[in-house]
C-alpha positions as CSV (number, residue, x, y, z in Angstrom):
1,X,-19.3,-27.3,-1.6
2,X,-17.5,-24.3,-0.1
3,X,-17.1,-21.6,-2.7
4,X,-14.0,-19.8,-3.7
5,X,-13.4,-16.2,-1.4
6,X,-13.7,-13.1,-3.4
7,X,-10.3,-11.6,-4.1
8,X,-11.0,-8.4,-2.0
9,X,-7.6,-6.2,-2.1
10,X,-5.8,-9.3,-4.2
11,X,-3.4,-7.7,-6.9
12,X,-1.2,-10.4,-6.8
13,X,-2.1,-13.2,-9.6
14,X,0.4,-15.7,-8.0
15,X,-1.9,-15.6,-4.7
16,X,-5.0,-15.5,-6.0
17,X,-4.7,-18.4,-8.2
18,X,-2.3,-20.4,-5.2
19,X,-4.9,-19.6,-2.5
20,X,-8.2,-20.5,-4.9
21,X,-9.7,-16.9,-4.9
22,X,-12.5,-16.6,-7.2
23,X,-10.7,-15.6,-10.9
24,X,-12.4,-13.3,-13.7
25,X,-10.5,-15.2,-16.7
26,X,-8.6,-12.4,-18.3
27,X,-5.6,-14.4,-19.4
28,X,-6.2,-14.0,-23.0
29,X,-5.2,-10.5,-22.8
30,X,-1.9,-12.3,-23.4
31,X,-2.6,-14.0,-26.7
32,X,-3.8,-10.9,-28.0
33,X,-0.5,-9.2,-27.3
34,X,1.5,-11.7,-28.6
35,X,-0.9,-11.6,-31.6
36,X,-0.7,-7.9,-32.1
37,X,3.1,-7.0,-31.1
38,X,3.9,-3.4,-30.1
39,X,7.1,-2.7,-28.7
40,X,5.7,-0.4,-26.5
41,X,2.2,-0.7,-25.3
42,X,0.0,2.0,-23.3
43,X,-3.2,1.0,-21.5
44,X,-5.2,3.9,-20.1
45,X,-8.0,2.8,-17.7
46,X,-9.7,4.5,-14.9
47,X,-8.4,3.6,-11.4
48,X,-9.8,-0.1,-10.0
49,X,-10.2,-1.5,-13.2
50,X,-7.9,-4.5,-12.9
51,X,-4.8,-2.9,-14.4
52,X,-2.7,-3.9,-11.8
53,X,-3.8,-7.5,-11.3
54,X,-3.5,-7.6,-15.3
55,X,0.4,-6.9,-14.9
56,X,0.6,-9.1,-12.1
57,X,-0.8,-12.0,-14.7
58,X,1.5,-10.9,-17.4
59,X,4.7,-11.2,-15.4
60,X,3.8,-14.9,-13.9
61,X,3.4,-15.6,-17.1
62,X,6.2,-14.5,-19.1
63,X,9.1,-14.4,-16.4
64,X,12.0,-17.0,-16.8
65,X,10.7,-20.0,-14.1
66,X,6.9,-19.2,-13.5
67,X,4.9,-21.9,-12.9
68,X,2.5,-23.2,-15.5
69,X,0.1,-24.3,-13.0
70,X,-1.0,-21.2,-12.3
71,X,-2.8,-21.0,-15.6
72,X,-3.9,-24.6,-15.4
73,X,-7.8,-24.8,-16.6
74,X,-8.1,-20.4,-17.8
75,X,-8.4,-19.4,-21.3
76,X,-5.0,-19.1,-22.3
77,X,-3.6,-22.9,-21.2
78,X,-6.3,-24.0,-24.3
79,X,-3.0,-22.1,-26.3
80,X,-0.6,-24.7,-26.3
81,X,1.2,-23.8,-28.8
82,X,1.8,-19.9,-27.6
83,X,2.4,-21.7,-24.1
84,X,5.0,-23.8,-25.4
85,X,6.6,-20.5,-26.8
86,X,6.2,-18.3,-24.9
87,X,5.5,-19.1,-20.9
88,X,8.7,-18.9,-18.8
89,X,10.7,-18.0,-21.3
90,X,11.9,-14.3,-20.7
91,X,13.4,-12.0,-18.1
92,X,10.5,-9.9,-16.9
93,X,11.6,-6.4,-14.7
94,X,8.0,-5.1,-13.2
95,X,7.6,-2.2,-11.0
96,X,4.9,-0.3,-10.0
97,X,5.0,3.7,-9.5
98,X,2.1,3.9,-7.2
99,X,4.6,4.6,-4.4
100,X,6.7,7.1,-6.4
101,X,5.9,10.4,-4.9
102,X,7.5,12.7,-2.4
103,X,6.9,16.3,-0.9
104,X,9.8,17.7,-3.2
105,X,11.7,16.1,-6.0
106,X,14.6,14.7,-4.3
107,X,12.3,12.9,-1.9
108,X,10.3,11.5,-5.1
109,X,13.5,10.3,-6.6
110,X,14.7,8.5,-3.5
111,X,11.3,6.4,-3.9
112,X,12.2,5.5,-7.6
113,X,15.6,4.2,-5.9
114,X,13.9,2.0,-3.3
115,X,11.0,0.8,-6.4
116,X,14.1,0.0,-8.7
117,X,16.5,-1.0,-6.3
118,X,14.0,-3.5,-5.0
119,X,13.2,-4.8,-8.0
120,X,17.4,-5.6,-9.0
121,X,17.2,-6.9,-5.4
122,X,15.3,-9.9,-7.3
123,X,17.9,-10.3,-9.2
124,X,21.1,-11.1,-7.7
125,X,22.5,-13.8,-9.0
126,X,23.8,-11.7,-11.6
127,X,26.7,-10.3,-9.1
128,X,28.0,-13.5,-9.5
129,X,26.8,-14.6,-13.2
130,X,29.6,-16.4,-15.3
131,X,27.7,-14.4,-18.3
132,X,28.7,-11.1,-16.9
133,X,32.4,-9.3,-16.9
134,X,33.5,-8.4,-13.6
135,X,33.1,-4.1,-14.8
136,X,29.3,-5.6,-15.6
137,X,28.8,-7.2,-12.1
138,X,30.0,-3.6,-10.5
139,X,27.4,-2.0,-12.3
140,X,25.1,-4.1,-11.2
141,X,26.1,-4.2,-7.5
142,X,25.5,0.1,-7.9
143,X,22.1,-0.6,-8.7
144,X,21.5,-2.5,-5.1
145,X,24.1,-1.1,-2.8
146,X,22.7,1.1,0.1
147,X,23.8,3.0,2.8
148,X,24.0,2.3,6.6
149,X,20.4,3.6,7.1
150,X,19.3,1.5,4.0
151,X,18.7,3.7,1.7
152,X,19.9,2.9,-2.1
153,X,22.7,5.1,-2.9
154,X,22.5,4.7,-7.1
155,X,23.6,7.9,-8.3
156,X,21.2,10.5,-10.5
157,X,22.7,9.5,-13.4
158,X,22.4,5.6,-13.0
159,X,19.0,6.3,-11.6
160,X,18.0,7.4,-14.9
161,X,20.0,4.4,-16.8
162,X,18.9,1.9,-14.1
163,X,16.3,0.3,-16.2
164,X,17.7,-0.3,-19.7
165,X,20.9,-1.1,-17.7
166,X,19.2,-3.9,-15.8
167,X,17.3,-5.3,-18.7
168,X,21.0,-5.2,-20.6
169,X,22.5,-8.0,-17.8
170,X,19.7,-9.9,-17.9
171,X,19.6,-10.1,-21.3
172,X,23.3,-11.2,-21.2
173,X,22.8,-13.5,-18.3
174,X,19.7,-15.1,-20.4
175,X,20.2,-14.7,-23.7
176,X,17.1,-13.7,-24.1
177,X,15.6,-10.0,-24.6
178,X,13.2,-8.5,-21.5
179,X,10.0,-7.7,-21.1
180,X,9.3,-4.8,-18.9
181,X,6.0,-3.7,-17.1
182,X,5.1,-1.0,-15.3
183,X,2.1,-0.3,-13.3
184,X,0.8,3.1,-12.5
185,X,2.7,4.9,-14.8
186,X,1.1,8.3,-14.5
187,X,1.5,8.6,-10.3
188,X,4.4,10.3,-9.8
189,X,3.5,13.1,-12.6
190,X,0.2,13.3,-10.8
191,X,2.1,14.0,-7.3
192,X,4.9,16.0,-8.8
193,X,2.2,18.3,-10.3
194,X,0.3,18.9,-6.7
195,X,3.4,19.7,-4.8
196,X,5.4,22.1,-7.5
197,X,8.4,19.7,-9.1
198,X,6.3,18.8,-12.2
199,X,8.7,19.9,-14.4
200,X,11.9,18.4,-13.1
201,X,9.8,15.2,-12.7
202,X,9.1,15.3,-15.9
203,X,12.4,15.9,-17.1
204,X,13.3,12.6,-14.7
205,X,10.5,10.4,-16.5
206,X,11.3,11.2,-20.0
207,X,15.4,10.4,-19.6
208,X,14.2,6.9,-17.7
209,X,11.7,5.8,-20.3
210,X,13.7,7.1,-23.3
211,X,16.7,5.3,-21.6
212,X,14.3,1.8,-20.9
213,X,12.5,1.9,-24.4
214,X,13.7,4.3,-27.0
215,X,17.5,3.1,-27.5
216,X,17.0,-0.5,-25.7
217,X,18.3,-3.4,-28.1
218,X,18.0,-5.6,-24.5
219,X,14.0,-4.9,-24.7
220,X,11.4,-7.6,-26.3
221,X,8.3,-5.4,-25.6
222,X,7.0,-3.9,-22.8
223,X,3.7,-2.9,-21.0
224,X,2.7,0.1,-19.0
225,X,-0.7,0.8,-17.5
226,X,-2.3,4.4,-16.2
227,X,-5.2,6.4,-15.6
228,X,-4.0,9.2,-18.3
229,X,-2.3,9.1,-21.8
230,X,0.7,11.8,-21.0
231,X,1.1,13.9,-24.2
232,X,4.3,12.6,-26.0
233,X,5.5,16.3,-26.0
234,X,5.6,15.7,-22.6
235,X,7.3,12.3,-21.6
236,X,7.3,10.0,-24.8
237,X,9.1,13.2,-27.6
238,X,10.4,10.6,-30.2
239,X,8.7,7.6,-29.7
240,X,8.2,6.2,-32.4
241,X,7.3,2.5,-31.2
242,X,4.3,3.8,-28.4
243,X,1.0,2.0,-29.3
244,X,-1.8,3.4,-26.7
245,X,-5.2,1.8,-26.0
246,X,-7.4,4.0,-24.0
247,X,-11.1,3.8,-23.1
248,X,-11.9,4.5,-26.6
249,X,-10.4,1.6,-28.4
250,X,-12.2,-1.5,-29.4
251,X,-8.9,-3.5,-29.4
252,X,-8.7,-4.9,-25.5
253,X,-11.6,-3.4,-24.6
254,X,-12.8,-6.6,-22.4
255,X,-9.7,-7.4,-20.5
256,X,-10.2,-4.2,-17.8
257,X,-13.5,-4.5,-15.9
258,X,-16.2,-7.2,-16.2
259,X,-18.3,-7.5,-18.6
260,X,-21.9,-8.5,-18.1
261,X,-21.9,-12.1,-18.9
262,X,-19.0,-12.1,-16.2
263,X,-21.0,-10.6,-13.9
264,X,-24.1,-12.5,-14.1
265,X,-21.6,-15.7,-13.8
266,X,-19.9,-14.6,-10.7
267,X,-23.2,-14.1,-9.2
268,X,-24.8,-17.3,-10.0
269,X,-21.9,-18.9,-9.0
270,X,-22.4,-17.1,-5.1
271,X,-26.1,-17.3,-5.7
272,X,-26.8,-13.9,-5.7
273,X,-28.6,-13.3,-8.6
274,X,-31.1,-11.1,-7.2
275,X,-28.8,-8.4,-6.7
276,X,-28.0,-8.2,-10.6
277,X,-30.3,-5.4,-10.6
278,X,-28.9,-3.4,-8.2
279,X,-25.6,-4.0,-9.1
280,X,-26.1,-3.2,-13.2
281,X,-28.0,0.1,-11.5
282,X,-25.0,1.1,-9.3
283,X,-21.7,-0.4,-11.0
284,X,-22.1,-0.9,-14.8
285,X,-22.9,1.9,-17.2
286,X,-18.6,2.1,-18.5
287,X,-18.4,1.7,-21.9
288,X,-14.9,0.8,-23.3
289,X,-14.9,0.8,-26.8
290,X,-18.0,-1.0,-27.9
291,X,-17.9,-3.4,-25.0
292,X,-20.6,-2.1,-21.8
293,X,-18.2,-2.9,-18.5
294,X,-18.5,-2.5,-14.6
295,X,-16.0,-1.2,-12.4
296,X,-14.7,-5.1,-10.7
297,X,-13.5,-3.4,-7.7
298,X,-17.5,-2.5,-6.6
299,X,-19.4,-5.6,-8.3
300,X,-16.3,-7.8,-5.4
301,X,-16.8,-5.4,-3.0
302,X,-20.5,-5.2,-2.7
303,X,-20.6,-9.3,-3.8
304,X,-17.8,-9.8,-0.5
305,X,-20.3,-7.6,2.0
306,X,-23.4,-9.6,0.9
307,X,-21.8,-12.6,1.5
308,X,-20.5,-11.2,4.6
309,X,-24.3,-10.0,5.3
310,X,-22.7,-7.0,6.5
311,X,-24.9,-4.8,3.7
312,X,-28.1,-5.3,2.0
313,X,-28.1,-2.4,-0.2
314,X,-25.3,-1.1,-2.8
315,X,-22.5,0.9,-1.2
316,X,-20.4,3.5,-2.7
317,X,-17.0,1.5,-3.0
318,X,-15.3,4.1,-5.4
319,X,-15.2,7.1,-2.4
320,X,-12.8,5.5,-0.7
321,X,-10.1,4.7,-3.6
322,X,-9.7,9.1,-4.9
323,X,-10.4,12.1,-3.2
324,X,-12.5,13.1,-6.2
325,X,-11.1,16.0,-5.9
326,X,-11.4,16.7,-10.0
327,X,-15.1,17.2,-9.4
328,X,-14.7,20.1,-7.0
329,X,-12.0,21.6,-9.3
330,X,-14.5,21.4,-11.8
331,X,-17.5,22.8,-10.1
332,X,-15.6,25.7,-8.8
333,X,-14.4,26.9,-12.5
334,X,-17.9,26.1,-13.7
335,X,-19.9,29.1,-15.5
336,X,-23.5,29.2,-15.9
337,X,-23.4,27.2,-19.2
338,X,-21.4,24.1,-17.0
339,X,-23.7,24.1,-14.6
340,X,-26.5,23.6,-16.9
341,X,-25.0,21.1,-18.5
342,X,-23.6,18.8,-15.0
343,X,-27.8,19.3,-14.5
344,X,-28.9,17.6,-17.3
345,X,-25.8,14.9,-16.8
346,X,-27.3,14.3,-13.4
347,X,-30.6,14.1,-15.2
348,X,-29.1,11.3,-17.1
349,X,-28.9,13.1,-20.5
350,X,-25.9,13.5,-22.4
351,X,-23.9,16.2,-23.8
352,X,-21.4,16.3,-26.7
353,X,-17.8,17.3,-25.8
354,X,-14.7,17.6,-27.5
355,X,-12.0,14.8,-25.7
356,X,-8.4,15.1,-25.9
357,X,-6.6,12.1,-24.8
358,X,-3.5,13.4,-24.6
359,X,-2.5,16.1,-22.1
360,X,0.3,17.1,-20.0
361,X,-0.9,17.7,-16.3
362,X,0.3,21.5,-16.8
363,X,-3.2,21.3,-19.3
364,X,-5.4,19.6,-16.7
365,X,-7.1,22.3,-14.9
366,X,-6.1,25.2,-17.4
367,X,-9.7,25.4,-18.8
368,X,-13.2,23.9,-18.6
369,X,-12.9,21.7,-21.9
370,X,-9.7,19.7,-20.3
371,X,-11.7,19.0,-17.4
372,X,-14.4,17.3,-19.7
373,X,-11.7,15.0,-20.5
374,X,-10.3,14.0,-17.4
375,X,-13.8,13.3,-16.0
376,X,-13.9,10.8,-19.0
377,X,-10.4,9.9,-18.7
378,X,-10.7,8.7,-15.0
379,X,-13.9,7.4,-14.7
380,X,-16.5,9.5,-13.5
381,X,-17.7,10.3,-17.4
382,X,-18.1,7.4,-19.6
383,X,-18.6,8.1,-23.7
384,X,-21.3,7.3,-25.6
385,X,-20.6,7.4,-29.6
386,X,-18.8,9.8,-31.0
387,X,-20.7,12.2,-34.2
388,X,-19.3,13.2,-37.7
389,X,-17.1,16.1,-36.0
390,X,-15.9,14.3,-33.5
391,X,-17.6,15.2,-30.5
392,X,-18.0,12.4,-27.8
393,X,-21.1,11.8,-26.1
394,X,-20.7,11.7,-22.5
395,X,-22.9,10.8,-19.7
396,X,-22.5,9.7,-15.7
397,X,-22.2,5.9,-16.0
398,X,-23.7,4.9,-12.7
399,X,-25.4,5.0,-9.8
400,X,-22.7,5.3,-7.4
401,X,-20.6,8.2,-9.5
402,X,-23.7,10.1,-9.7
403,X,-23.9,9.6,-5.9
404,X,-20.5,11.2,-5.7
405,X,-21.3,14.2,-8.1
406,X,-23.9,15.1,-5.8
407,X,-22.0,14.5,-2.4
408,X,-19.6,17.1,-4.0
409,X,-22.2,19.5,-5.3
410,X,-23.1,19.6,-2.2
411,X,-19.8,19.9,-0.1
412,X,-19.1,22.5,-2.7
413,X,-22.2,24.6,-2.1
414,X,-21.5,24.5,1.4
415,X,-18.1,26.3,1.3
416,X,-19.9,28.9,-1.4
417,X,-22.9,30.1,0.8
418,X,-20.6,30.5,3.6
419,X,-19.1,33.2,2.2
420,X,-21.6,35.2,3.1
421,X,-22.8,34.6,6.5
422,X,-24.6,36.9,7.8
423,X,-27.0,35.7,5.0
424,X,-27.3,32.5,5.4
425,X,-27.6,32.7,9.6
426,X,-30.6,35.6,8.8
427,X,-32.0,32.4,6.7
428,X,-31.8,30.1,9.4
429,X,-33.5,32.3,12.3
430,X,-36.5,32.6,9.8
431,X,-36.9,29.0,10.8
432,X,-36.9,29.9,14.2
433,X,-38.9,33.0,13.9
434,X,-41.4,31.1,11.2
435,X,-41.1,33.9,8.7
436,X,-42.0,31.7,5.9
437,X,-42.0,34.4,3.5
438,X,-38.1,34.8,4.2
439,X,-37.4,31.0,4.4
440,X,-39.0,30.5,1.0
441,X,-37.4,33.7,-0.8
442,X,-33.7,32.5,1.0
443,X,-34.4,28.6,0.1
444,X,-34.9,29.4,-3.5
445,X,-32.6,31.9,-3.7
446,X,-29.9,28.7,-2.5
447,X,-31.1,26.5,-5.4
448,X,-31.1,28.7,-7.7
449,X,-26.8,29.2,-7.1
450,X,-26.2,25.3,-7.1
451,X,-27.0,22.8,-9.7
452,X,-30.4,21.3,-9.3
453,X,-31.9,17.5,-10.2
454,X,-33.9,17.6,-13.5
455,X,-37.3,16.8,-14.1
456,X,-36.6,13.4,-15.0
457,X,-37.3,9.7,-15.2
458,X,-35.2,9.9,-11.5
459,X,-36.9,8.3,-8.7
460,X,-39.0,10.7,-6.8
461,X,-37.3,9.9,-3.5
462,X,-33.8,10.3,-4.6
463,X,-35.1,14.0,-5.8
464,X,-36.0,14.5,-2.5
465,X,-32.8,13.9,-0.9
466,X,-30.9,15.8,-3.2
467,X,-33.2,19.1,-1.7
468,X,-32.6,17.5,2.0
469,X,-28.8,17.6,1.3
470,X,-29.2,21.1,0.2
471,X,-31.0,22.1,3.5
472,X,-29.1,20.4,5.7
473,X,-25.8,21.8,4.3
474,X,-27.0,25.4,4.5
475,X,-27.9,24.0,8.5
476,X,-24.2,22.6,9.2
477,X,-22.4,25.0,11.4
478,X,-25.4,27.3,12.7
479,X,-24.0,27.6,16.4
480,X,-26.5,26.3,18.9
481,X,-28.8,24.2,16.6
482,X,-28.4,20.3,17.4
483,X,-29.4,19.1,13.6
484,X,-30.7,15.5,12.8
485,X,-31.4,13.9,9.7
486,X,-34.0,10.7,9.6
487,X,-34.0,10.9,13.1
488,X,-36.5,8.4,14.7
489,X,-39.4,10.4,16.7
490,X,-43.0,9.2,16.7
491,X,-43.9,6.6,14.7
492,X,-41.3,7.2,12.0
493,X,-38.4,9.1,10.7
494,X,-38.8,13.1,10.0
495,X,-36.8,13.9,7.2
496,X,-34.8,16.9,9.1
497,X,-34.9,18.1,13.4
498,X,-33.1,20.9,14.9
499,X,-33.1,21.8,18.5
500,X,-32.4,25.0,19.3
501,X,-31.0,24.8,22.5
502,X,-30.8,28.2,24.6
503,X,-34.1,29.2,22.9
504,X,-36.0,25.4,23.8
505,X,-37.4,25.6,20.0
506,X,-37.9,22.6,18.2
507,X,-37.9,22.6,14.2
508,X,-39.7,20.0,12.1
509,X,-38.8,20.2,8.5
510,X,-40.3,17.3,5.6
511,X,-39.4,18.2,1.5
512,X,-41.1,16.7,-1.1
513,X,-40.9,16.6,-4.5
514,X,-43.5,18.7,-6.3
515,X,-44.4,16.6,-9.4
516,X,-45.4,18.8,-12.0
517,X,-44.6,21.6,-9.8
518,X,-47.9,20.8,-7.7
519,X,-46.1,22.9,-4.7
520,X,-49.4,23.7,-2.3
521,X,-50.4,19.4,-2.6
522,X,-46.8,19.1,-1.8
523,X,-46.6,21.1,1.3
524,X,-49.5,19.8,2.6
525,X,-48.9,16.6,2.0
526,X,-45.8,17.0,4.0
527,X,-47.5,18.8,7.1
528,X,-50.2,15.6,6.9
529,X,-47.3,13.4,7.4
530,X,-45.3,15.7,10.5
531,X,-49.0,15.7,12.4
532,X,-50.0,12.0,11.5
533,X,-46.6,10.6,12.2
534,X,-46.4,12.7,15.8
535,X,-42.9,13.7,14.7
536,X,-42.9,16.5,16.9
537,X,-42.4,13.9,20.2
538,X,-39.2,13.5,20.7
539,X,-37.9,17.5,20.5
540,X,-41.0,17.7,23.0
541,X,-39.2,15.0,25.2
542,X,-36.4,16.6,25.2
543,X,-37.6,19.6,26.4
544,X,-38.3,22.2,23.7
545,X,-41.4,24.3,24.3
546,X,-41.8,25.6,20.7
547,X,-42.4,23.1,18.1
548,X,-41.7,24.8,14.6
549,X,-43.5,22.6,11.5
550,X,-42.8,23.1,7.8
551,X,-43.7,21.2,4.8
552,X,-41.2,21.9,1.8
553,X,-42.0,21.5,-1.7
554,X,-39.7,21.6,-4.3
555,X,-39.6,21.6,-8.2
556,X,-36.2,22.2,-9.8
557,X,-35.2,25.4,-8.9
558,X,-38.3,26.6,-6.8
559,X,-39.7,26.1,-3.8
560,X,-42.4,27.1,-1.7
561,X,-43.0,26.6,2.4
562,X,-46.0,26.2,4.4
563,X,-46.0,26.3,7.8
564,X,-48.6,24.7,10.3
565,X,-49.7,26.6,13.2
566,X,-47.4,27.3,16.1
567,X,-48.2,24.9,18.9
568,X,-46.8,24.8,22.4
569,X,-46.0,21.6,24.3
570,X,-47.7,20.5,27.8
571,X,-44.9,22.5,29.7
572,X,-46.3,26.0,29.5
């Protein structure tokens, strides 16, 4: 029997279910909003978590003419009664502000015209509805009319109104109150703050949601979804009808992610069960409430490639969907007493932090302790229990977002040793010159400034890599060195080669990990390994007449380097 395709990129719940994808039963996220009404309802999740796909399923569900087929055979069609109430019976206005950005403010506002605009454009039987007056039907045709290069010309003020005023004609047209959803939220806030028009944008956001949910008779309840929880001081002064559920919360806590029972399903069902290792190692670790969750977006992702055969081990899926560029903001502010404690994270301990869950973006980057937050608040922290003073334990949920906070450690650490130069290239001649006593002063003089692996339960080659980053990052840029990493020569893969072109030197480097800070057994096991493997063939092949060897061992912050006898190649 041919099995249902993976929903890779599919926010849309009307396609997936149409087209058969594979579908992680969330619908009765619905019957536990209907059982717990809120008039306005907040849901903070990292990004890839299903938030969008969530709204999607909410709108096909509630919206005035959706198709109860859709839900045929999920959790929620066992509801009849709730189905019989409440599927297809309102007007539904959904947006998303993914899209909502600009370089300056005016640009950002003509996006929420074309998001808004758009959406009326649904909705235009209402320029000739019997239920409206003919002043009404004007005031809808401003929300959709555009200009010769089609552009929607709504005025500012309208702009602001546009969405309690659209949710006031269908209501009329109806006769039944809206629901309202909006996706991504938070975006435009996010965008306005990088490019200098945070405060008019959010001056913008507060009028439209205080218009759209504060004085709306015409709203039933709606449903907004984001990465953070805005302060109200900032966009929601007055609310008085906001209920927020954020990471923390117990209620809803399964409906964002999948949970591990879903996981294990999804891959007996492709008959990958071997990889549940793997993929608990790399993608689980969130923990939303009291409910342990993986990120969905990696566990398709890496399910689609293995499928595809295009991958045999776990990839790092979340890279590609944020710049992560939190984490560098974070290690650049970091004092000595941060960096001690992103050591022990990566160590897999945890520390106790204070969390505020609500800020205004103006907060985010203001000091160290709001940066704690939005590492939690976005995914790259996850909580776990929170003490008798409120402090939240916090730890790196994963695999793969530890994988990051080391890319970055590193990418960070190469910008900070190049400001000093001359330094670092009198580090790398040592390694032409084989002045060990330099290159093992310099090297642990380097580790000593970044943030180091801890003598943990880590596996020893993953330590090892960390130190080969390091290395290879102090190496990047030295002009005239050709650097390889795991380069194939002899009868394996040394762990770092440089050829040194105008000088014909070759340079053989292999790190280890000095358990229990055996650093001489360490060295030489390393040299062992460069002479027995012959990795020295292929610089000689290419013509380098010097062959430099060193054996590296390291122990958190130390190091110490042994080199093996200079040795010349058949040429001279």
């Amino acid at each position: 029997m041919e099995k249902a395709m993976l929903p890779l990129g599919i926010e849309n719940f009307k396609e997936l279910r149409e087209k058969g994808y594979y579908y992680v039963d969330k619908t009765e996220l619905i019957k536990t909003l209907l059982e717990n009404p809120g008039k306005v309802n907040l849901f903070t999740r990292p990004r890839r978590f299903g938030k969008t796909l969530n709204i999607s399923m909410l709108k096909h569900f509630f919206e005035v003419g959706s198709d109860g087929r859709l839900f045929e055979g999920l959790d929620i069609s066992r509801e009849k009664k709730l189905c019989d109430a409440f599927m297809g019976k309102f007007p539904v206005i959904s947006i998303t502000l993914k899209s909502a950005r600009g370089e300056n403010f005016n640009e950002a506002k003509g996006m929420f015209r074309n998001i808004i605009g758009n959406e009326a454009l649904q909705f235009q039987f209402l320029a000739d509805s019997g239920s409206l007056t003919g002043i009404e039907q004007k005031r809808y045709e401003a929300l959709i009319n555009i200009d010769e290069s089609g552009a929607f010309t709504m005025s500012d003020e309208l702009l602001k109104d546009s969405l309690r005023l659209m949710s006031q004609l269908l209501q009329k047209h109806y006769g039944q109150s809206v629901v309202m959803l909006i996706d991504e939220y938070d975006v435009p806030l996010d965008r306005a703050y990088q490019s200098g028009y945070y405060d008019a944008m959010v001056e913008f956001i507060r009028n439209l949601f205080e218009n759209a949910f504060k004085t709306n008779d015409s709203l039933n309840f709606a449903v907004l979804t984001g990465c953070l929880r805005i302060s109200k001081e900032s966009i929601f002064s007055g609310f008085n009808n906001l209920k927020v559920f954020t990471a923390k919360d117990v209620r809803y806590m399964e409906y964002f992610g999948f949970t591990d029972g879903e996981v294990r399903q999804m891959l007996q069902y492709y008959r990958l069960t071997s990889q549940y290792d793997a993929i608990k190692e790399w993608y689980d670790g969130y923990l939303f409430g009291s409910q342990e969750i993986y990120c969905p977006w990696d566990v398709i992702n890496y399910c689609g490639d293995l499928r595809d055969r295009s991958v045999v081990k776990p990839q790092n899926y979340w890279v590609n969907t944020s710049s992560n560029s939190i984490i560098r903001s974070f290690l650049e502010k970091a004092d000595g007493v941060t960096r001690n404690e992103i050591e022990r994270l990566i160590g897999g301990e945890s520390i106790k932090k204070k969390i505020r869950q609500e800020l205004t973006y103006r907060d985010l980057d203001s000091k160290i302790d709001n940066l704690w937050s939005i590492l939690f608040t976005t995914g790259y922290l996850t909580q776990r229990g929170e003490d008798d003073n409120g402090m939240t334990g916090l730890v790196i949920p994963n695999k793969e977002i530890q994988w990051i906070f080391e890319e970055q450690i590193q990418e960070w650490f190469k910008t900070e040793t190049r400001q000093d130069i001359e330094t670092l290239k009198n580090f790398c001649r040592a390694f032409e010159e084989n002045d060990v006593a330099v290159i093992e002063k310099g090297f642990t003089s380097y580790l000593r400034k970044t943030i180091s692996i801890r003598d943990t339960n880590a596996r020893k080659e993953m330590k090892e890599n960390f130190y080969h980053g390091i290395l290879l990052g102090l190496f990047a840029g030295m002009e005239g060195w050709l650097v390889k990493s795991n380069a194939e020569s002899g009868e394996g893969y040394s762990d770092i080669s440089v050829e040194v072109e105008d000088k014909d030197i070759g340079i053989i480097i292999e790190l280890k990990y000095a358990e229990k800070a055996a650093f001489e057994e360490g060295c030489r096991e390393a040299l062992k390994q460069i002479r027995d493997r012959n990795y020295e063939e292929s610089l000689i092949d290419d013509g380098m007449t010097t062959i430099r060897r060193y054996g590296i061992a390291c122990y958190k912050k130390r190091c110490k380097v042994m080199a093996a006898d200079e040795e010349k190649s058949g040429i001279r």
